[in-house]
C-alpha positions as CSV (number, residue, x, y, z in Angstrom):
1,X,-13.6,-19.5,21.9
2,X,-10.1,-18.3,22.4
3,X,-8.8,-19.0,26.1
4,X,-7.7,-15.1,25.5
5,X,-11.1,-13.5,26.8
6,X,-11.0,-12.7,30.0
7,X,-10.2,-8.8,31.2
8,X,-7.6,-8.6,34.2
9,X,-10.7,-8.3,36.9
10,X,-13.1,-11.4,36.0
11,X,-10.0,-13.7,35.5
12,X,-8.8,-12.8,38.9
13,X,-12.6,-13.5,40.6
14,X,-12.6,-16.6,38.6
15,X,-9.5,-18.0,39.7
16,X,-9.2,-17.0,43.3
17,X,-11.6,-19.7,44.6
18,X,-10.6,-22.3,41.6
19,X,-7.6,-21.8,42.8
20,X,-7.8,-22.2,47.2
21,X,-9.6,-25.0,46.8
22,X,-6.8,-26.5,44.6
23,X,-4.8,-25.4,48.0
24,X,-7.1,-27.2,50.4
25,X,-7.3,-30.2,47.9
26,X,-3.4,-30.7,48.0
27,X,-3.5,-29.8,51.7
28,X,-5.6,-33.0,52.5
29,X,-3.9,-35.1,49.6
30,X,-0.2,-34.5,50.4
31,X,0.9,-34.8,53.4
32,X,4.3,-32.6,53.1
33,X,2.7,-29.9,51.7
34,X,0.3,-29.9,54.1
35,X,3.6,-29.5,56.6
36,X,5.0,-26.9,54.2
37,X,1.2,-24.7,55.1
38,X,1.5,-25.7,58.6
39,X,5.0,-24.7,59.2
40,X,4.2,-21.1,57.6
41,X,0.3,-20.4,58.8
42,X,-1.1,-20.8,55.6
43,X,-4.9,-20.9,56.2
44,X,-8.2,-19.7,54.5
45,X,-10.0,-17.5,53.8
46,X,-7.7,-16.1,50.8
47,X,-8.3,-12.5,49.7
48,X,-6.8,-12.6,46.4
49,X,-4.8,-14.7,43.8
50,X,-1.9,-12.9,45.0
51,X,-2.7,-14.1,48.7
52,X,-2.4,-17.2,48.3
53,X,0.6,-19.6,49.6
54,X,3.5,-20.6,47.2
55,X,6.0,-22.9,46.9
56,X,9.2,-22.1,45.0
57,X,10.4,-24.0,42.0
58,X,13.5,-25.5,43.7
59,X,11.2,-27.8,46.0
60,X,10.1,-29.9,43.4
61,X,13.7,-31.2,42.7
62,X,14.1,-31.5,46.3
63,X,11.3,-33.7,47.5
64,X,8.0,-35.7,45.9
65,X,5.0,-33.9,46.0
66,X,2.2,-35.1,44.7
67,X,-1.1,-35.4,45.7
68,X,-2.2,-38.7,44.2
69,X,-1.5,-42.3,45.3
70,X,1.9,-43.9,43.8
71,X,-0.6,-46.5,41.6
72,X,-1.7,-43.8,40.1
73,X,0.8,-42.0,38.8
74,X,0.6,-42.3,35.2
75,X,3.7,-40.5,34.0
76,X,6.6,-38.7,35.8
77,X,8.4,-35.5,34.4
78,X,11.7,-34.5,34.7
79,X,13.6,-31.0,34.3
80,X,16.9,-30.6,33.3
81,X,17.5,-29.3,36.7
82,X,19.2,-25.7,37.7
83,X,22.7,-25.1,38.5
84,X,24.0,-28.4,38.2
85,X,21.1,-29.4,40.7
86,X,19.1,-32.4,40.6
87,X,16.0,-32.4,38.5
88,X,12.2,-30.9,39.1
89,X,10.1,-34.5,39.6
90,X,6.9,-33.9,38.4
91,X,4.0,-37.0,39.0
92,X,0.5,-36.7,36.8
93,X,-2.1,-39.2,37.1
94,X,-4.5,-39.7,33.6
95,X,-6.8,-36.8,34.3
96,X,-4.3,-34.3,34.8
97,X,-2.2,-35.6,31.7
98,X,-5.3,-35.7,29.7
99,X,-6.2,-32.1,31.0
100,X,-3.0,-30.1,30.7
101,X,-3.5,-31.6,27.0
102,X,-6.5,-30.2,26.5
103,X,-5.5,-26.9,27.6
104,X,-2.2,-26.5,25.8
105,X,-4.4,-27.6,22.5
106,X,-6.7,-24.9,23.2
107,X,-4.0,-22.4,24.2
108,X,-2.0,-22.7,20.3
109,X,-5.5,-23.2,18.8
110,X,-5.2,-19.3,19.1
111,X,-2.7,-18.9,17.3
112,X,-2.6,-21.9,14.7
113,X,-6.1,-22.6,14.6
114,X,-7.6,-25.9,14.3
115,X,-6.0,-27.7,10.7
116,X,-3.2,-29.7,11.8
117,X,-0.1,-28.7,9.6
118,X,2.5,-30.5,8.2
119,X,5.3,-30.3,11.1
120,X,9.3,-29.2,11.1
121,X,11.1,-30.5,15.1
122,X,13.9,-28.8,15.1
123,X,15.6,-31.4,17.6
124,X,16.4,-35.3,16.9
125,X,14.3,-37.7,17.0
126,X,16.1,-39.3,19.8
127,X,14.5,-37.1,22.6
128,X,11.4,-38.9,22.5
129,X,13.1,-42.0,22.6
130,X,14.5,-41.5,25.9
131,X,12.8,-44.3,28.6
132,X,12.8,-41.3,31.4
133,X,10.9,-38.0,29.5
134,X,12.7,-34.8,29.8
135,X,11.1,-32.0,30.0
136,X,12.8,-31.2,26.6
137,X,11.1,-34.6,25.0
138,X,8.1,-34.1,26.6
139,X,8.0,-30.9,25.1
140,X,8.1,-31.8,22.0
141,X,6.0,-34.6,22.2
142,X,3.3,-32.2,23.5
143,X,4.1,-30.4,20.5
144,X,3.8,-33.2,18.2
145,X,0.0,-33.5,18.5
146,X,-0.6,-30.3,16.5
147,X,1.6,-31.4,13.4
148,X,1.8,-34.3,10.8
149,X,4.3,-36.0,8.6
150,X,6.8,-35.3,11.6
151,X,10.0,-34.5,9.9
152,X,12.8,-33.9,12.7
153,X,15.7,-30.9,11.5
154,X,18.8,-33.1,13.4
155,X,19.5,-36.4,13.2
156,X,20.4,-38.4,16.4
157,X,23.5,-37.4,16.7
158,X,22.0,-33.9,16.9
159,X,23.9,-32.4,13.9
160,X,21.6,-30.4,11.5
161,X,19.9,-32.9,8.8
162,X,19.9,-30.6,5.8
163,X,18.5,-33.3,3.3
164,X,15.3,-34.1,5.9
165,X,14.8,-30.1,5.9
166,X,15.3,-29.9,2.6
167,X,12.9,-33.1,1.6
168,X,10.3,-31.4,3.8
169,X,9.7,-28.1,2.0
170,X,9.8,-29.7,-1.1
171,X,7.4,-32.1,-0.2
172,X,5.0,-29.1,1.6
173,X,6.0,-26.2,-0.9
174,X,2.9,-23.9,-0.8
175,X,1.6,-24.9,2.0
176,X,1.7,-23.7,5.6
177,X,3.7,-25.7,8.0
178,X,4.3,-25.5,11.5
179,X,8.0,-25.2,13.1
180,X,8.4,-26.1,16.9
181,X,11.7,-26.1,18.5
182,X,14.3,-24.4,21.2
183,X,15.0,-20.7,20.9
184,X,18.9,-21.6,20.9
185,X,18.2,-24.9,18.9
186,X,15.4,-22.9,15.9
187,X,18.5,-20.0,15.5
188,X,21.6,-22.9,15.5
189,X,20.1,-25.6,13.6
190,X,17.3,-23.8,11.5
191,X,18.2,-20.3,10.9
192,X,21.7,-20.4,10.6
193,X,21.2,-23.5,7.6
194,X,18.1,-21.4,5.8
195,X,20.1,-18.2,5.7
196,X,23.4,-20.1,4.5
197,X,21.4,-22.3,1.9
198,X,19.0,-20.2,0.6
199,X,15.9,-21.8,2.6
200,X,12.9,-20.6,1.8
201,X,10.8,-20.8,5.3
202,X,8.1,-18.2,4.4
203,X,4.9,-20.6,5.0
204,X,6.2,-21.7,8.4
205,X,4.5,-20.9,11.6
206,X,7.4,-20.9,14.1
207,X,6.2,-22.0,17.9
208,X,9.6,-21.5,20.2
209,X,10.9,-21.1,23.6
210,X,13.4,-21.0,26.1
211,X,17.3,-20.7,25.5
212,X,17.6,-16.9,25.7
213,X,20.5,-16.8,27.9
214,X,22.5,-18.1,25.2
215,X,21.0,-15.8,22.3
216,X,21.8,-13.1,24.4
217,X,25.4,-14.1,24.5
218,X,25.2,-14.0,21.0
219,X,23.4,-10.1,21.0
220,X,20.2,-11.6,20.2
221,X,17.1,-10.8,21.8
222,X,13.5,-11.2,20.6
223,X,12.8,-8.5,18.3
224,X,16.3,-9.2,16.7
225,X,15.4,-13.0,16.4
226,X,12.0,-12.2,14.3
227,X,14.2,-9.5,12.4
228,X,16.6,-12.2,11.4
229,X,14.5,-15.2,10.7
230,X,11.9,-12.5,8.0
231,X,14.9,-11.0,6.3
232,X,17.1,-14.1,5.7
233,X,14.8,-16.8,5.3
234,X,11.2,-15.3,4.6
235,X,9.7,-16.7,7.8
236,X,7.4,-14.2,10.0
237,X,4.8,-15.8,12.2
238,X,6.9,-16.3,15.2
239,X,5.4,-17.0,18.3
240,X,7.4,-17.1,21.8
241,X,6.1,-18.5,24.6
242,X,7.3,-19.2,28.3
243,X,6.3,-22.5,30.2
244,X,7.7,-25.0,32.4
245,X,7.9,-28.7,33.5
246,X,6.4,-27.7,37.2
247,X,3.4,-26.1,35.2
248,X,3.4,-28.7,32.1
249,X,0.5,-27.2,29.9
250,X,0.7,-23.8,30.6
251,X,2.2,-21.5,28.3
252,X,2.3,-18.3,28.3
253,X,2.3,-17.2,24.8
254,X,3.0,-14.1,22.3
255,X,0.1,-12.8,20.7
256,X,-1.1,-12.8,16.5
257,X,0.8,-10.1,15.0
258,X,3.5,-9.5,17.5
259,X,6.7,-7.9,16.5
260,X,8.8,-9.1,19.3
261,X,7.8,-6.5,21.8
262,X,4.1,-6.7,23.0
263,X,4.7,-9.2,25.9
264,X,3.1,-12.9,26.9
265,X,-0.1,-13.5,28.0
266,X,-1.6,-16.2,30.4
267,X,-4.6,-18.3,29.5
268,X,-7.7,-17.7,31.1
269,X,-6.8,-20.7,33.8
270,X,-3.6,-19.0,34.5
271,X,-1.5,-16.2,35.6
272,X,1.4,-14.0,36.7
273,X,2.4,-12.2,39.7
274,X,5.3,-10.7,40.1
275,X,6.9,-10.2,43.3
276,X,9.2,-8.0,45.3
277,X,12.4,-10.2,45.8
278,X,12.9,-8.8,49.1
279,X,9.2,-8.3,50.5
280,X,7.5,-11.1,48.6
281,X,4.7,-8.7,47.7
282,X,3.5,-7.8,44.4
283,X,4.4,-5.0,42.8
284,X,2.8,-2.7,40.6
285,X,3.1,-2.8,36.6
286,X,6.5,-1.3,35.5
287,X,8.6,-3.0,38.1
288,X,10.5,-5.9,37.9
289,X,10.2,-9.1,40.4
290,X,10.2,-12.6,40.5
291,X,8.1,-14.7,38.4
292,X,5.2,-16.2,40.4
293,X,2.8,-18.6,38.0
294,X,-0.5,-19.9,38.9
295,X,-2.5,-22.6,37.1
296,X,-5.4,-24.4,37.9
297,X,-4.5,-27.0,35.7
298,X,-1.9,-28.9,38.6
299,X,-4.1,-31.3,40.3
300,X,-1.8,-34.2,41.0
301,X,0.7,-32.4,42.3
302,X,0.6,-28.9,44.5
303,X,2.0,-27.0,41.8
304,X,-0.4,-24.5,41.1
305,X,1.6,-21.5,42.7
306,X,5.2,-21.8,41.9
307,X,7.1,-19.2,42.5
308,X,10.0,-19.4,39.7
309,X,13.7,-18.3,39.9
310,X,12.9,-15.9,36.5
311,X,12.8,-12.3,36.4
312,X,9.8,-10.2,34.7
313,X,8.0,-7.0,34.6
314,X,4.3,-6.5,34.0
315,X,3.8,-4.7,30.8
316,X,0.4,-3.5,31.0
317,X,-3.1,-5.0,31.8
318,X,-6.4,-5.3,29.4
319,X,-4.4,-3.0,27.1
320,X,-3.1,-5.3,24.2
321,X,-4.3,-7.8,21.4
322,X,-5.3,-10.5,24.4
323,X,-6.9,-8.8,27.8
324,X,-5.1,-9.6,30.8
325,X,-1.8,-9.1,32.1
326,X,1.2,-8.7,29.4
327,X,4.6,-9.0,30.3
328,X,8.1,-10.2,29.7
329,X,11.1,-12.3,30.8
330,X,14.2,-10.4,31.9
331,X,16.2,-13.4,32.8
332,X,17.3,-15.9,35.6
333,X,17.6,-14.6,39.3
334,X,21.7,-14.6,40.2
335,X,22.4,-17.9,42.5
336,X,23.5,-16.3,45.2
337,X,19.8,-14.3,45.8
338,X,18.3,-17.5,44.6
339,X,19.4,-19.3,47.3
340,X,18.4,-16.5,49.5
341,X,14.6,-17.0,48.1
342,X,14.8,-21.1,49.1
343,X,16.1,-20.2,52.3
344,X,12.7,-18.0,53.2
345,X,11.4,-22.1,53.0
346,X,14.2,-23.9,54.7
347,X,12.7,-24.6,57.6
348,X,9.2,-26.0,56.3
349,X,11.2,-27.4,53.6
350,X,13.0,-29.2,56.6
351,X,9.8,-29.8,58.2
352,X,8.3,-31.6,54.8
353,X,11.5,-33.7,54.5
């Protein structure tokens, strides 16, 4: 079954008290968020999703949270950090690891179905290799599990490999194949080499995210992208999706048969809220906010309300090819009112320290 099913009302009834006992379980297990929850009045009974206490994204670069014991960390995650800041620190012991696997294999199942295709990385193979895993590498790691005969588009100096791209489709002509990379990194180092060289990328499913600031320097948004990538190089099942190292696992994926403008849902163990940057309320469909995401997948670490430094707009709910909310990315918050949303935690952030 899809992870797609649930409408807007049964997801939220399901996930409110999934996700305050998540609360209460990192409340007893971490000791600085539970100052974080003390400092603010954060106590149950929670009456909705929406209710429920956040944290915003910046604190994970900030201090170590997790709610597991340092033996049992299994593997650590790092962002690429914002701003020139340091990096998001993210700790998972086995079971998380194993289930944030699990659920991102079920999320794409939607959407590739369960043969494991022959598989194009547009990156080098050098980000895997890194002894510290970036968010980047773990992404495509993550990624990796859904392909075979792993054929990476740049070599490690991170110039385009035309001859491995080339070898690939030859060797896979016919076939479907799936493509994972960057938004910035699928258009410079995939698109930009089809359309000059006469690539023929028509049996590729394209899986891609992040890196829209710098297509939009360039005047190209999402429907522009899919427009590009069908005309010059025959490729057209394209599928964005928006995720994060603080919610490693969650996606937040573009539907089958999307043209670019339909939205991204959430998986039936997540969600969106937006939020009023001023009040911190939600606001209604149709008005932009901050980007809150809730998961129930973070159990070894309190990160299953983040509160992001991205802004979005609800689309519409229960009204597209997936039931739930649909919505979009409009971009990063400005620094200057982002550091205005970390200072509404300063002082519990001071009181976790």
């Amino acid at each position: 079954m899809t992870p797609f099913s649930l409408p807007q009302p049964v997801k939220e009834a399901r996930l409110l008290p999934e996700l305050a006992a998540l609360t209460e379980h990192h409340r007893a297990a971490c000791p600085p968020y539970a100052r974080i929850l003390a400092a603010l009045g954060e106590a149950p009974p929670y009456s909705s999703v929406a209710a429920l206490p956040w944290l915003p994204v910046r604190l994970f670069a900030t201090h170590e949270l997790k709610s597991v014991p340092d033996d049992a960390v299994f593997r650590t995650l790092t962002s690429s950090g914002t701003t020139g800041g340091p990096p998001s620190k993210i700790f998972l012991d086995r079971a998380a690891a194993q289930a944030q696997a699990r659920a991102l294999a079920a999320t794409l199942r939607a959407v590739l179905g369960e043969r494991r295709m022959p598989m194009l990385v547009v990156d080098s193979r050098s980000v895997i290799r890194a002894a510290a895993l970036s968010a980047r590498g773990a992404g495509v790691l993550g990624m990796m599990n859904f392909g075979r005969d792993h054929t990476f588009a740049l070599d490690d100096d991170g110039a385009a490999d035309l001859a491995a791209v080339r070898g690939f489709l030859s060797r896979h002509r016919g076939d479907p194949f799936l493509i994972f990379g960057f938004t910035f990194m699928t258009w410079r180092h995939l698109y930009e080499p089809a359309r000059d060289h006469g690539l023929d990328l028509s049996g590729g499913v394209l899986i891609h995210s992040g890196g829209w600031k710098k297509m939009a320097d360039e005047a190209v948004d999402n429907a522009e992208y899919r427009r590009r990538f069908a005309a010059d190089t025959g490729l057209t099942r394209i599928h964005n999706f928006y995720g994060m190292v603080e919610q490693i696992g969650t996606i937040f994926l573009e539907g089958p048969d999307d043209d670019g403008d339909g939205g991204l849902y959430a998986p039936d163990f997540a969600d969106v809220i937006i939020r009023d940057p001023e009040t911190w309320q939600e606001v209604p469909p149709g008005v932009p906010g901050l980007i809150e995401v809730v998961s129930t997948l973070p159990t070894s670490y309190p990160g299953h309300a983040v509160l992001t430094e991205d802004l979005g707009v609800v689309h519409g709910v229960d009204d597209g090819v997936w039931p739930g909310k649909r919505f979009g990315v409009l971009g990063r918050l400005p620094r200057a009112e982002a550091r205005g949303c970390s200072d509404t935690y300063g002082g519990a952030s001071r009181e976790a320290a």
